[in-house]
N, C-alpha and C positions, 0 to 999 in steps of 0.2 A: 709360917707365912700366912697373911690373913687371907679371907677369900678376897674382900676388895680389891690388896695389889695384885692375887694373881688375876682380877679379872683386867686390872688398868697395865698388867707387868713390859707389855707391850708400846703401851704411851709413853714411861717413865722410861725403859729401852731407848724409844724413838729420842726423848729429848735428851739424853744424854749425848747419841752420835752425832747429834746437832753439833752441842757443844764442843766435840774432840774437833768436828770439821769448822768451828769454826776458829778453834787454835791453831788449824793448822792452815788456814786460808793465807794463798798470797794477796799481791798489792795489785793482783793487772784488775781489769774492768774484766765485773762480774757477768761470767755467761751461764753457769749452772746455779742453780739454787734450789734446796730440799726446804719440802713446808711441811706443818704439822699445826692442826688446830684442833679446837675441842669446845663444842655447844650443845643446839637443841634442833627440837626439829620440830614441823608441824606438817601431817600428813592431811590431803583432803579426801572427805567425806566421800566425792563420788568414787574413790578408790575402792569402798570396803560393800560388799550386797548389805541389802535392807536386816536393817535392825542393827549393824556393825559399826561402831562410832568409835575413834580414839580418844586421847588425850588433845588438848589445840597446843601445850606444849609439851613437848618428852624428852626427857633427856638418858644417853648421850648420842650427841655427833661426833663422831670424829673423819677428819680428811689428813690423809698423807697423799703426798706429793713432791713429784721433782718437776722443773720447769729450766728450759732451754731459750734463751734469747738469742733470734738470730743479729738483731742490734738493739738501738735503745729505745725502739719503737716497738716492733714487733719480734713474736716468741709464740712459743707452744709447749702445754707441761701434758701430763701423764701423771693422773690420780688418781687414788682410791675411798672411799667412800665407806663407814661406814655406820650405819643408826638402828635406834631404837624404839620403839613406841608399842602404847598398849590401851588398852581399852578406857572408856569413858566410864563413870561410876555410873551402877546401875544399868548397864549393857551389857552382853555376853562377853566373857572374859577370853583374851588372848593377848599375847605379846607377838613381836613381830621383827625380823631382825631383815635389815634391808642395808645389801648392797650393792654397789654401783663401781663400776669404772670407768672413768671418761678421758677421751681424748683431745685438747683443747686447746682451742689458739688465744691469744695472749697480746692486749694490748695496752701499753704504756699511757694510758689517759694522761697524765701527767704532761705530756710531751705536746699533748692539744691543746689543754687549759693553758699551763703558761702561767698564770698566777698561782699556781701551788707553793708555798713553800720548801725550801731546800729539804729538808730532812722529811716531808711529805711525801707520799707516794701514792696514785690512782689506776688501781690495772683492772680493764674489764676480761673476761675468760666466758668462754662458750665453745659447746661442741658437743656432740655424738656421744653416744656410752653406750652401756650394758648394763641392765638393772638386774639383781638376783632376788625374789624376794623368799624366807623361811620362815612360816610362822611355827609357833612355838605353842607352849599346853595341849591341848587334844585336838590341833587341827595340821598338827605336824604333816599329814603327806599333803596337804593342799599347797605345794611349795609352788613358784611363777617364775617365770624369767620373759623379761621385754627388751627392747630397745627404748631408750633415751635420747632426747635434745636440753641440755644443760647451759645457765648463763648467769653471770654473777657477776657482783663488782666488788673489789676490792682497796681498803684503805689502809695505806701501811704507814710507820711513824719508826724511823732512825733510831734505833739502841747507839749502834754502832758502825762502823765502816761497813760489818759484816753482818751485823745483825737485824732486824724489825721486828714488830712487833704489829701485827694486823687483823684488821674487823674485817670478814668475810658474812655478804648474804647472799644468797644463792636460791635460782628455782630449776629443780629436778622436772620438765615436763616427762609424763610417763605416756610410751604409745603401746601400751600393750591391749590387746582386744578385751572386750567383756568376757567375763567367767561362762561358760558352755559349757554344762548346763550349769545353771544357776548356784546348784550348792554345792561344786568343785571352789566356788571362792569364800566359803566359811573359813571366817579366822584371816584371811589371806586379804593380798591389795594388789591391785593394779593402777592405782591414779598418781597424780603430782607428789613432789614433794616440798619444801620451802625449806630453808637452812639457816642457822645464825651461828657462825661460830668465831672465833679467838683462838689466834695463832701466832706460831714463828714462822718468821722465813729467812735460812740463813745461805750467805752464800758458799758454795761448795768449791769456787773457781776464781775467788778474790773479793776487793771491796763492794758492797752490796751499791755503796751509791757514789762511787767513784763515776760514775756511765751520767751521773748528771750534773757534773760539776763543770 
């Protein structure tokens, strides 16, 4: 087994149980739905003390996700978050492994606009979480943990009854305090975050867009 899959063996997992669920989906109008997507990220500056600069883009993102519609307006999912990033060339080297889980309410933009078309889909999501952040090379015990406010829009496009296919961008606000004293945040982050990722979203509970027909 190469290192690569075993470091992605988790992603290629994730899209496979998509696919059994999406075999196995009935026909009623879709209330559950499991997501899974995969991008980049770009962490801000005033997150890292002086001298500490990342990447502007680093890859990977990855988001898993299940999401609950209570109709075809409004919903709420339950995600997981997780990224990567690491220093800028020529600045003190570290890597950085940040994750998140947020709690989110869920709206069918689609359902405003009106002019969407049929096999298009627009849902914005925002909410609360928990940021975990672990850096990595030699600043390993300077680990953080804050509270988040998270919001994002999302654009989905029809595979199938069950399936889509969607562009996710997202901003991570981070509320965690400044580093006390100053060199407990070497290596380490506390600020935003900004996300760009590429995903599935299938449905677990029937046809994905039968609810807007």
């Amino acid at each position: 087994m190469t290192s690569s899959f075993k470091r992605y063996k988790y992603f290629v997992f994730a899209i496979g149980m998509m696919w059994f669920f999406q075999g196995n989906a009935q026909g009623d109008p879709s209330t559950f739905k499991g997501q899974i997507a995969l991008g980049v990220n770009s962490p801000s500056q005033s997150g890292f003390v002086d001298d500490f600069e990342a990447k502007s883009v680093n890859f990977p993102s990855i988001n898993l996700g299940v999401q609950y519609m209570f109709n075809s307006l409004l919903g709420t999912k339950l995600d997981f978050g997780y990224n990567r990033f690491s220093n800028l060339d020529n600045t003190p080297e570290f890597k950085v492994n940040y994750t998140r889980l947020n709690a989110q309410l869920v709206c069918n933009v689609t359902r405003v606009l009106g002019f969407v078309p049929q096999r298009i889909g627009v849902f914005a999501h925002a909410g609360p979480g928990f940021s975990m952040i672990k850096p990595l090379v030699d600043y390993g015990e300077n680990d953080t943990s804050f509270l988040n406010a998270m919001g994002g829009l999302e654009c989905h496009f029809g595979v199938s009854d069950a399936l889509s296919v969607y562009l996710d961008a997202s901003y991570i606000l981070g509320l965690g305090d400044d580093f006390d004293p100053v060199t407990t945040g070497y290596g380490s982050f506390n600020g935003n975050l900004l996300t760009f990722t590429v995903g599935f979203s299938i449905s677990l509970s029937g046809c994905y867009y039968c609810e807007h027909e």
